[in-house]
C-alpha positions in Angstrom: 88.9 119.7 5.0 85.4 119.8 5.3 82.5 121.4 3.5 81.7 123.5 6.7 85.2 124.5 7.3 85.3 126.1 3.9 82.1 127.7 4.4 83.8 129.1 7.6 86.6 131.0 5.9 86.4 130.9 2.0 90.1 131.2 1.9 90.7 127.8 2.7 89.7 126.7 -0.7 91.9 129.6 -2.3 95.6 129.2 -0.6 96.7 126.0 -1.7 99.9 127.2 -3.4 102.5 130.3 -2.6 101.4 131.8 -5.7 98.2 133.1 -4.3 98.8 136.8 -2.5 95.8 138.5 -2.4 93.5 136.7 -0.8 89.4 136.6 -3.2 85.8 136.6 -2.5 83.3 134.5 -3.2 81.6 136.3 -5.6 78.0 135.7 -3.6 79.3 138.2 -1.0 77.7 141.2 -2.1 76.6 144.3 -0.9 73.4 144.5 1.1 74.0 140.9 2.5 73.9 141.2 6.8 75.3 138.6 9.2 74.8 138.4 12.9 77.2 137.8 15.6 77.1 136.8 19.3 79.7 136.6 21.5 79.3 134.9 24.7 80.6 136.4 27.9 82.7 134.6 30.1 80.2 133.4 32.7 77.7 132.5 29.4 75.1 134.0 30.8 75.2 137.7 28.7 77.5 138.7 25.4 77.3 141.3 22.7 75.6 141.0 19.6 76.9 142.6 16.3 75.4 142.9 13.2 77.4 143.5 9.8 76.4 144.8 6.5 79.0 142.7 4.2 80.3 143.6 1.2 83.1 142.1 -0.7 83.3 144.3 -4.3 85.5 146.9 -2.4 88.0 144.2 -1.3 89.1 141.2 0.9 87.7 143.2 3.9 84.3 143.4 3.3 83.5 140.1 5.0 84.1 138.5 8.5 87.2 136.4 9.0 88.2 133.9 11.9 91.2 135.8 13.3 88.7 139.2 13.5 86.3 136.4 15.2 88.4 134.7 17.7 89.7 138.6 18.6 85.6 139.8 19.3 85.6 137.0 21.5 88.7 137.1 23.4 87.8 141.0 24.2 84.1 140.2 25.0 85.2 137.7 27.7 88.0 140.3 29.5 84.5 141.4 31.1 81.8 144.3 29.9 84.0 147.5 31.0 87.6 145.8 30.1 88.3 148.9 27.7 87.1 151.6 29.5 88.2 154.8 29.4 91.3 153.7 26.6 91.9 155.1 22.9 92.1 152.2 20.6 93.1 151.5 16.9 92.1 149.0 15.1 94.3 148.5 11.6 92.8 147.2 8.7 89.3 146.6 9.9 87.3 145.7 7.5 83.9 145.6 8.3 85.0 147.3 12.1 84.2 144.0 13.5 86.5 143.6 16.1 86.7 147.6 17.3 82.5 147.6 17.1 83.2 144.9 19.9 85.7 147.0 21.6 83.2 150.0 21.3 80.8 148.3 22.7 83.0 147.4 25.8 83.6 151.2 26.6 86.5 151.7 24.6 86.9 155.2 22.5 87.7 153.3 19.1 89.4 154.3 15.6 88.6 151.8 12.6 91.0 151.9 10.3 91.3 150.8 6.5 91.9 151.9 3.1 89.4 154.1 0.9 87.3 151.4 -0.8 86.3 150.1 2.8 85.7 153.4 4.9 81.8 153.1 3.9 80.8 149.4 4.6 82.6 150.1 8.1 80.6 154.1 8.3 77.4 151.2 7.6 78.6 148.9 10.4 79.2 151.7 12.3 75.8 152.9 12.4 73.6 149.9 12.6 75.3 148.9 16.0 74.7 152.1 17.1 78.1 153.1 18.6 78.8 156.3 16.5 79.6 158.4 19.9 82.4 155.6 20.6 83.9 155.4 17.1 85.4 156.9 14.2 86.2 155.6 10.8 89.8 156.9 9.0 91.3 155.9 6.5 94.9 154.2 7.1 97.3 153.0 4.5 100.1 151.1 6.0 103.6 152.2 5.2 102.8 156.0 4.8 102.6 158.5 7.5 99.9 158.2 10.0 97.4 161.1 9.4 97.8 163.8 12.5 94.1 163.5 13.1 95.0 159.5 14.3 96.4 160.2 18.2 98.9 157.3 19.3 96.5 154.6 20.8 96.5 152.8 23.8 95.5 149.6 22.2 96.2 148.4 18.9 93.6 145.5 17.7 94.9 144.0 14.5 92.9 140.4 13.3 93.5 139.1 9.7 96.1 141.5 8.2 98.7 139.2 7.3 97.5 137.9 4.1 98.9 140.2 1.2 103.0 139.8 0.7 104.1 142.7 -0.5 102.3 144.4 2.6 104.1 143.0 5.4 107.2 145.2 5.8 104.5 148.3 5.2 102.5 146.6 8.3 105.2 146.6 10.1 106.4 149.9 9.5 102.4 151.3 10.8 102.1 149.1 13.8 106.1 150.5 14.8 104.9 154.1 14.4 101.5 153.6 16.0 102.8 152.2 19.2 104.7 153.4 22.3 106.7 151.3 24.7 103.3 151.2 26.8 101.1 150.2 23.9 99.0 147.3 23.9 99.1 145.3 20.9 96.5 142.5 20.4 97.6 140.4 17.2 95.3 137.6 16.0 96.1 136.3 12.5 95.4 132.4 10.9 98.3 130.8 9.0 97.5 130.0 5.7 100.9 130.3 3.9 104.5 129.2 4.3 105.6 132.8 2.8 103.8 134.3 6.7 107.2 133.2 7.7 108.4 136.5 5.7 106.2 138.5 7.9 107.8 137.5 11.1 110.8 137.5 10.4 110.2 141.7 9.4 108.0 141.7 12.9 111.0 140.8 15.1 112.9 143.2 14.0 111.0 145.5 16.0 108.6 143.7 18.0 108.9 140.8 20.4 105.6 138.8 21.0 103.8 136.1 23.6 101.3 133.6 22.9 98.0 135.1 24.7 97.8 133.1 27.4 94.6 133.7 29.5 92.5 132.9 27.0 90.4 129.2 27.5 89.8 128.7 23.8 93.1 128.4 22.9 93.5 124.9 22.0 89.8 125.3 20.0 91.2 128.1 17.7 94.8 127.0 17.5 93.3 123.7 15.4 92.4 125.9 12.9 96.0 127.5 12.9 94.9 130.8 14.4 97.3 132.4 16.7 96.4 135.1 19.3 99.6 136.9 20.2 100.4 140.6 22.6 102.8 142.1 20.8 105.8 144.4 22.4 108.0 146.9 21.0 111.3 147.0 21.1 
């Protein structure tokens, strides 16, 4: 591994046994720290900007990960209006990344997280200027989903398989969110041997295909990052 690929995604430096769960910041990830985004279209020629406020005291969510990344990017290149009109979720978002993208792309988006994140992604939220497109709730996976959270037409979930003792509670959300017409984008990088655990929970009630119409594929799957569509069973 190189010095640039840890730069890319601190974690890298941080999962080199099963023993590590919960994945740490780099402590120079504080709050008040912006970062700039562009995704390319899929002709090149035009793409969305985002720009983050980070912050990584509240948690591992507070700063942009590759999975959330190679998501943005997939969605940006479906074309400019590829979401309009739909209700989309996005679990554990973090900074809102991915559903800012899907916001900007017409979609009518719900970020979703836990407490200590709701305000970096209200921040996020504001300085792209989609507040009439999105909403920011909080979600804990494995209790019951809030009544003001409708059933989505998309799910967008990028980077959530990281913390163990999570993944059956993950699975139990994403099952409750989702209908038998439900779009379920998945995008997660494989950092562990115990993600095994996760999938093995997921196909209890999902089945799931490599994302095929995406160029990149090969680029990102280098880096062990997997886009999948998931389906429920």
């Amino acid at each position: 591994m190189t010095d640039s690929d840890e730069e890319r995604d601190p974690l890298n430096h941080l999962m080199q046994s099963d023993e590590s769960i919960v994945p740490s910041q780099l402590p120079s990830v504080l709050h008040g720290e912006k970062l700039q985004l562009l995704f390319p279209s899929a002709d090149s020629t035009t793409g969305i900007t985002i720009d983050l406020a980070l912050d990584a005291s509240p948690g591992c969510g507070g700063v942009a990960w590759p999975a959330g990344e190679v998501l943005a990017q997939y969605l940006v290149k479906q074309g400019p209006n590829s979401l309009q009109g739909k209700n989309i979720l996005e679990l554990g978002s973090g900074t809102g990344l991915v559903g800012l993208v899907a916001a900007m792309l017409g979609g009518t988006v719900c970020l979703t997280d836990q407490a200590p994140l709701l305000d970096i992604m209200r921040e996020n939220v504001a300085i792209n200027k989609v507040s009439a497109l999105c909403v920011v709730a909080e979600l804990n996976w494995g209790e019951p989903i809030p009544a003001d959270i409708p059933q989505p037409d998309v799910i967008l979930a990028a980077d959530c398989v990281y913390f163990e003792p999570a993944f059956a509670l993950l699975v139990q959300t994403l099952y409750e969110l989702s209908g038998p017409d439900t779009e379920i984008l998945f995008c997660y990088k494989k950092r562990r041997k115990a993600d095994k655990r996760f999938f093995a929970l997921l196909k209890k009630k999902f089945r799931w295909t490599d994302v095929a119409d995406e160029p990149a594929r090969s680029t990102y799957s280098r880096e062990s990052i997997s886009l999948l569509r998931l389906y429920k069973l």
